[in-house]
Gaussian input, Z-matrix of N, CA and C with variables (Angstrom, degrees):
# hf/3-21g

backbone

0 1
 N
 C     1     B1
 C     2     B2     1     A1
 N     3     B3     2     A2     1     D1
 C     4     B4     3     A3     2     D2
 C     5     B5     4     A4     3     D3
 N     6     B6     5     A5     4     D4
 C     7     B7     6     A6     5     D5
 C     8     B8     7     A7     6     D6
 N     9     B9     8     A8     7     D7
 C    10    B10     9     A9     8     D8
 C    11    B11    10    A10     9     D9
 N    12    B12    11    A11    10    D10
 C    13    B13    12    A12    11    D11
 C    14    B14    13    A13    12    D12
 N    15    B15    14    A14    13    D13
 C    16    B16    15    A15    14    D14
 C    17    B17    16    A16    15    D15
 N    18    B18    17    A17    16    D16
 C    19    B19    18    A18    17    D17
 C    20    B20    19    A19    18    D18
 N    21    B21    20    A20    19    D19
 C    22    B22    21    A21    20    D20
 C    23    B23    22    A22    21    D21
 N    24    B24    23    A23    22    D22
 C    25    B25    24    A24    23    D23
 C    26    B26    25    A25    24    D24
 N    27    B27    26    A26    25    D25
 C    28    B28    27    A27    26    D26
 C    29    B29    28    A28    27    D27
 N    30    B30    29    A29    28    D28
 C    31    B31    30    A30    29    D29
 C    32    B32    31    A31    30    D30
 N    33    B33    32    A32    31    D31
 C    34    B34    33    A33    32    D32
 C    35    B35    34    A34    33    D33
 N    36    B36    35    A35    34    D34
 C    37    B37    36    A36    35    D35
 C    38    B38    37    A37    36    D36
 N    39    B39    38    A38    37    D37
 C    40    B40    39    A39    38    D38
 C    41    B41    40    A40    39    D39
 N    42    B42    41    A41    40    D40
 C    43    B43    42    A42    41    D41
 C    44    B44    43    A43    42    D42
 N    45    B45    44    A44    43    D43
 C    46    B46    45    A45    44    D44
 C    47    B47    46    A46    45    D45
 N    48    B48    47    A47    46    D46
 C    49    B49    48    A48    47    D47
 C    50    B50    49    A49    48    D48
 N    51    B51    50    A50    49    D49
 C    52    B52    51    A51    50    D50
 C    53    B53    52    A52    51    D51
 N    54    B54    53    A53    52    D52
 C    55    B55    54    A54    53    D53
 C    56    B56    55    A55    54    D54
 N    57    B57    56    A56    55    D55
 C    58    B58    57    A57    56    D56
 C    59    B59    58    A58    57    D57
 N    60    B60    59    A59    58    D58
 C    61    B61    60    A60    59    D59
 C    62    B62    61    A61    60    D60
 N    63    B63    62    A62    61    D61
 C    64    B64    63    A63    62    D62
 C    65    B65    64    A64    63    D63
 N    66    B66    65    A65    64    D64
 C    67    B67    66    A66    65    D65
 C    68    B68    67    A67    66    D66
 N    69    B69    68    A68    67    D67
 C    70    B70    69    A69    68    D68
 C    71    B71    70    A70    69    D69
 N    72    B72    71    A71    70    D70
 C    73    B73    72    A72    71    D71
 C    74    B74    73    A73    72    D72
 N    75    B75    74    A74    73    D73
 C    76    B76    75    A75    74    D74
 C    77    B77    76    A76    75    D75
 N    78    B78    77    A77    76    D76
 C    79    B79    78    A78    77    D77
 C    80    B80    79    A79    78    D78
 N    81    B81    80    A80    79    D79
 C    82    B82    81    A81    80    D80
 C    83    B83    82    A82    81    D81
 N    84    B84    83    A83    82    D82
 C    85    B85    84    A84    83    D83
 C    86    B86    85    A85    84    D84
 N    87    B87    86    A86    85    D85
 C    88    B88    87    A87    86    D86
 C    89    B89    88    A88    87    D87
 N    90    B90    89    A89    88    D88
 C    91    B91    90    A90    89    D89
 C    92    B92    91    A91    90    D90
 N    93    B93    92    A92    91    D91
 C    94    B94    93    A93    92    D92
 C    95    B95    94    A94    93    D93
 N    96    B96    95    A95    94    D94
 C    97    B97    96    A96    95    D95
 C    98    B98    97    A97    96    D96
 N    99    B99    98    A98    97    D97
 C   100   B100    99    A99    98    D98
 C   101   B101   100   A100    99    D99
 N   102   B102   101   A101   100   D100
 C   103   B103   102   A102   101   D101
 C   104   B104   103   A103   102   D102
 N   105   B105   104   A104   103   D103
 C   106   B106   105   A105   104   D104
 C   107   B107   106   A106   105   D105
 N   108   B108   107   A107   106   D106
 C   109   B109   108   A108   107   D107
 C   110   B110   109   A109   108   D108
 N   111   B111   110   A110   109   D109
 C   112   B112   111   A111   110   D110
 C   113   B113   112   A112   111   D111
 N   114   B114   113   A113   112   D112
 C   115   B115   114   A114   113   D113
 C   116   B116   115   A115   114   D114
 N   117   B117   116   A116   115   D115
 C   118   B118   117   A117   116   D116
 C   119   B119   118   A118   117   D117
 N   120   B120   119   A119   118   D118
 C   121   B121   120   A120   119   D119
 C   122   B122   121   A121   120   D120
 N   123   B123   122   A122   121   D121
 C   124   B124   123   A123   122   D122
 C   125   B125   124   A124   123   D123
 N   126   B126   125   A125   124   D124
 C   127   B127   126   A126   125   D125
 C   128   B128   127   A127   126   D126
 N   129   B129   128   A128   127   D127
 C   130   B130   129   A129   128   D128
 C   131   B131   130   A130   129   D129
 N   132   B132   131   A131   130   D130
 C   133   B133   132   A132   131   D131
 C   134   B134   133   A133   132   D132
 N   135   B135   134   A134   133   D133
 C   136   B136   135   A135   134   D134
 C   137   B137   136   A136   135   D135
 N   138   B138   137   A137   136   D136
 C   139   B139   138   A138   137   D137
 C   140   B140   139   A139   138   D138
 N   141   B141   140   A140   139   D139
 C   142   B142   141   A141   140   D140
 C   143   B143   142   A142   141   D141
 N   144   B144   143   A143   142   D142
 C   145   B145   144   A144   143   D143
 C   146   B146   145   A145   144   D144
 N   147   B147   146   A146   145   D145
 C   148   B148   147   A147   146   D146
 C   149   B149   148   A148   147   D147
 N   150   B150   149   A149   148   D148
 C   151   B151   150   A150   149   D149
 C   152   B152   151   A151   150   D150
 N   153   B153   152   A152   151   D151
 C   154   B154   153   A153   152   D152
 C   155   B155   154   A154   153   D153
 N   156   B156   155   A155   154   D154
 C   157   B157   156   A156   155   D155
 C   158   B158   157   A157   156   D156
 N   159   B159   158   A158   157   D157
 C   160   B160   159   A159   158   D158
 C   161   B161   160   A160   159   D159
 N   162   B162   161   A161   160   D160
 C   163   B163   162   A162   161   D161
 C   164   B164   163   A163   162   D162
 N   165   B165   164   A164   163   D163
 C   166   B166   165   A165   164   D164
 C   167   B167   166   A166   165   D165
 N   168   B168   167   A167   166   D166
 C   169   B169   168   A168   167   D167
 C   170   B170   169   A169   168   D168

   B1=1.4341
   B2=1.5306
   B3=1.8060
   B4=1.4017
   B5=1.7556
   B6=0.7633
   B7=1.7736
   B8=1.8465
   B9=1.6692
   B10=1.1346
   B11=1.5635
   B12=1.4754
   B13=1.8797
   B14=1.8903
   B15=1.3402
   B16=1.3502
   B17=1.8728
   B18=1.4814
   B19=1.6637
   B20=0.8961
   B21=1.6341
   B22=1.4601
   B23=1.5994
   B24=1.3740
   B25=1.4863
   B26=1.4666
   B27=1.4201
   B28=1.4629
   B29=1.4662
   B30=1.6214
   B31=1.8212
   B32=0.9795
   B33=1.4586
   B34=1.1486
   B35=1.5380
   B36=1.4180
   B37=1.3059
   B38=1.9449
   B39=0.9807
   B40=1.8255
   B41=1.8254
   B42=1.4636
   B43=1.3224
   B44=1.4665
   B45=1.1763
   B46=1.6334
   B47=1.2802
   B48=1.0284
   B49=1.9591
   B50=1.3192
   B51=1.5788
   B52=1.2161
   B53=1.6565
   B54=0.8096
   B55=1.2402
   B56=1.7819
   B57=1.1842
   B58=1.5118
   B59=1.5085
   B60=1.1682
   B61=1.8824
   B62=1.5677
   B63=1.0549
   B64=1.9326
   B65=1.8789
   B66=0.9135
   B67=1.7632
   B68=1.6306
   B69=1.5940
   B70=1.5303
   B71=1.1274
   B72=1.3099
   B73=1.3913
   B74=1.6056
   B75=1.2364
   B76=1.8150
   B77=1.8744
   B78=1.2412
   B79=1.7028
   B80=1.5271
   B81=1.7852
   B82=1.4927
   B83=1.6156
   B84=1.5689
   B85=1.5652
   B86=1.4292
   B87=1.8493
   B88=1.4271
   B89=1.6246
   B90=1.2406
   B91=1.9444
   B92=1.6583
   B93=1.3598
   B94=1.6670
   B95=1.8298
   B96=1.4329
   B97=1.6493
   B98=1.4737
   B99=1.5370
   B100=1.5552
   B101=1.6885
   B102=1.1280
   B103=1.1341
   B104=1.8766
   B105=1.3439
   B106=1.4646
   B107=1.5002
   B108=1.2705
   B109=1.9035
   B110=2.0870
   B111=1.3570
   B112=1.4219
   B113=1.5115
   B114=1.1813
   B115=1.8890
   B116=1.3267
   B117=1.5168
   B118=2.0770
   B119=1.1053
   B120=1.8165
   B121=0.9091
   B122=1.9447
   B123=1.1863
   B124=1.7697
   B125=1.5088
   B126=1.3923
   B127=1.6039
   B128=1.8197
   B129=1.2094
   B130=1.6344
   B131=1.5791
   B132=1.2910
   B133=1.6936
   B134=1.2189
   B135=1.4588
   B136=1.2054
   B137=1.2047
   B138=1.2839
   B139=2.0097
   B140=1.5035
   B141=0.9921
   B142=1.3926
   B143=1.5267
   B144=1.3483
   B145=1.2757
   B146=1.4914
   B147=1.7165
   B148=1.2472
   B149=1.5424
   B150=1.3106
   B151=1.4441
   B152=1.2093
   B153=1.0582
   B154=2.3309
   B155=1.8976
   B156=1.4893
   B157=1.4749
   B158=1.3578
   B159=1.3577
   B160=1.3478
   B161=1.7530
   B162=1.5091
   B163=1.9782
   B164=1.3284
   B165=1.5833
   B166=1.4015
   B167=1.9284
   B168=0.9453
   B169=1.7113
   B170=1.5564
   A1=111.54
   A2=116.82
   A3=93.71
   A4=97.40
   A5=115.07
   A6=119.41
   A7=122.73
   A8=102.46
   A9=100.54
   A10=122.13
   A11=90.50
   A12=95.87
   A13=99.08
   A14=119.30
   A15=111.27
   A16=110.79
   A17=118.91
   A18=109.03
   A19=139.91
   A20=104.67
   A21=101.52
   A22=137.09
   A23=113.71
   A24=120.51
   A25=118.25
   A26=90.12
   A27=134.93
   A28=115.01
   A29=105.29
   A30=112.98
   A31=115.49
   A32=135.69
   A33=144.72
   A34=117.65
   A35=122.13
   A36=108.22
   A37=72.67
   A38=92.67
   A39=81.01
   A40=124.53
   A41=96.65
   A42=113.59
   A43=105.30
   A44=143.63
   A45=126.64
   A46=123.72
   A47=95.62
   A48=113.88
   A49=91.98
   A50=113.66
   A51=119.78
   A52=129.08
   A53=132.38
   A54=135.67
   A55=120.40
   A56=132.57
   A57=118.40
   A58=111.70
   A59=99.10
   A60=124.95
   A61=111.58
   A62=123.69
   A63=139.94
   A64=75.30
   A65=98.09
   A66=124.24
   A67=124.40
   A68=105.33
   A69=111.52
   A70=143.75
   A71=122.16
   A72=150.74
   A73=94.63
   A74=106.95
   A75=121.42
   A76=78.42
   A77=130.14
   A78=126.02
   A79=113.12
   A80=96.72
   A81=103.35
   A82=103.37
   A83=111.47
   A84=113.91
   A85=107.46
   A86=108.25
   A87=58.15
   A88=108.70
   A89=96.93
   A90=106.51
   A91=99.13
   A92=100.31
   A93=94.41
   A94=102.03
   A95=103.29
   A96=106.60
   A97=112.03
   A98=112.50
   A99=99.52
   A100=109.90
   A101=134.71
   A102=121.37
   A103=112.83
   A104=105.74
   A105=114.53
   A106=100.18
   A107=115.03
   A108=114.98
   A109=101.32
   A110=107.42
   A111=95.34
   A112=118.68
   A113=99.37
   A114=107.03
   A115=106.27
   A116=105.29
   A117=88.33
   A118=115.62
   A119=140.10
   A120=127.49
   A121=116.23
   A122=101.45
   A123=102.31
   A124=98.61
   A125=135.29
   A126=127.75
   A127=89.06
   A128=114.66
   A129=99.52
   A130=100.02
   A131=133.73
   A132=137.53
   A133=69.26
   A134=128.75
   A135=159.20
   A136=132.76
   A137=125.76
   A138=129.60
   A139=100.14
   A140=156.12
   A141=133.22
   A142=141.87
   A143=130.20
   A144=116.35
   A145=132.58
   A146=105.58
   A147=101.19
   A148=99.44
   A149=137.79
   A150=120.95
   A151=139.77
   A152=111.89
   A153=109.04
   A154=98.93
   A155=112.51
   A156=97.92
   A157=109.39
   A158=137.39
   A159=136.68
   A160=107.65
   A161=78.96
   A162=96.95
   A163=113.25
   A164=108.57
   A165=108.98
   A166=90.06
   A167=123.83
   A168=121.82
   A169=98.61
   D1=-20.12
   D2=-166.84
   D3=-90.75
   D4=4.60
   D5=168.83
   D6=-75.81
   D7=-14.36
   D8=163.42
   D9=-125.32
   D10=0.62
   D11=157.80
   D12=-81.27
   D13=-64.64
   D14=-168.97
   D15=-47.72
   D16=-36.45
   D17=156.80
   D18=-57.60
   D19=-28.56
   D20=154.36
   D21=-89.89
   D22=-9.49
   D23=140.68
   D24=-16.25
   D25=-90.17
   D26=175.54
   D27=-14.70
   D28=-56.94
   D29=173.02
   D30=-81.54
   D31=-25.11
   D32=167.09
   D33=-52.65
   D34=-17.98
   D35=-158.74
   D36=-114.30
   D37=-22.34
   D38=175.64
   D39=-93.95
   D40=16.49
   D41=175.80
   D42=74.19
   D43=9.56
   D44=151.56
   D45=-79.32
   D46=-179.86
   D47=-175.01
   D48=-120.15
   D49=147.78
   D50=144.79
   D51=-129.11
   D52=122.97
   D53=-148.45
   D54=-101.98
   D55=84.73
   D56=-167.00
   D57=-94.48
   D58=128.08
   D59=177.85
   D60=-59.09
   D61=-54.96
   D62=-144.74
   D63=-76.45
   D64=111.37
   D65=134.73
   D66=-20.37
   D67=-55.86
   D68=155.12
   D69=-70.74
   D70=-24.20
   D71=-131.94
   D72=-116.96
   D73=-36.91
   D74=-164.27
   D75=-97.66
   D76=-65.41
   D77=-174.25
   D78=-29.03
   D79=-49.21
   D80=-157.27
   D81=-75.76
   D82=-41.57
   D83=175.04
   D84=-39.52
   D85=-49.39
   D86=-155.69
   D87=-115.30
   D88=42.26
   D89=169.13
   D90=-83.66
   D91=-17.13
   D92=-166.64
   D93=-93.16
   D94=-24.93
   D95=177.81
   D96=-86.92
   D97=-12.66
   D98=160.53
   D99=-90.84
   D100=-10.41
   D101=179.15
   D102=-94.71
   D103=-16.34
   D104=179.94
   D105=-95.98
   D106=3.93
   D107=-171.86
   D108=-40.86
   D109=-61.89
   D110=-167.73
   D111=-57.69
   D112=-31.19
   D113=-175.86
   D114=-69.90
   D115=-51.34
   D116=177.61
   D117=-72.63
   D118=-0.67
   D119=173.45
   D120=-93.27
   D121=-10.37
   D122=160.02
   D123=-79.33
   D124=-46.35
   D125=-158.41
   D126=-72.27
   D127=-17.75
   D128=-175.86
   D129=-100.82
   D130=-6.11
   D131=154.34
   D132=86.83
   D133=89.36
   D134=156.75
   D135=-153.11
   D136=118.96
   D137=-153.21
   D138=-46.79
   D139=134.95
   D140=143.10
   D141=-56.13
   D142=118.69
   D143=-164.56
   D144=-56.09
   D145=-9.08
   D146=-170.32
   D147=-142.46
   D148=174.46
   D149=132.34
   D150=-1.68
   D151=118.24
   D152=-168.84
   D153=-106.75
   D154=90.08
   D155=169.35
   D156=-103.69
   D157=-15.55
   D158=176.46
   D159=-81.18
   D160=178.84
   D161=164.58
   D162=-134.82
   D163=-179.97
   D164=-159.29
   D165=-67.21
   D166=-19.78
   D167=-147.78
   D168=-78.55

């Protein structure tokens, strides 16, 4: 998952959108972006809201 959050970084800083279709694909993002919430919020130089014991991986 962090290969299609960091792609979507990526367009973002170049002003696109990217948009994903699959039903699963959009579920799994974002079970994995609520559980990675504190870590992408240091990679975005943002305080973290809680305790940081994981990594992006």
């Amino acid at each position: 998952m962090y290969l299609y959050w960091r792609i979507q970084q990526d367009l973002n800083t170049l002003g696109e959108v990217i948009r994903f279709h699959d039903p699963s694909l959009i579920r799994s993002l974002r079970i994995w972006v609520g559980k990675k919430s504190g870590v992408l919020a240091m990679a975005e130089d943002r305080f973290p809201v809680g305790p940081c014991e994981s990594s992006l991986n």
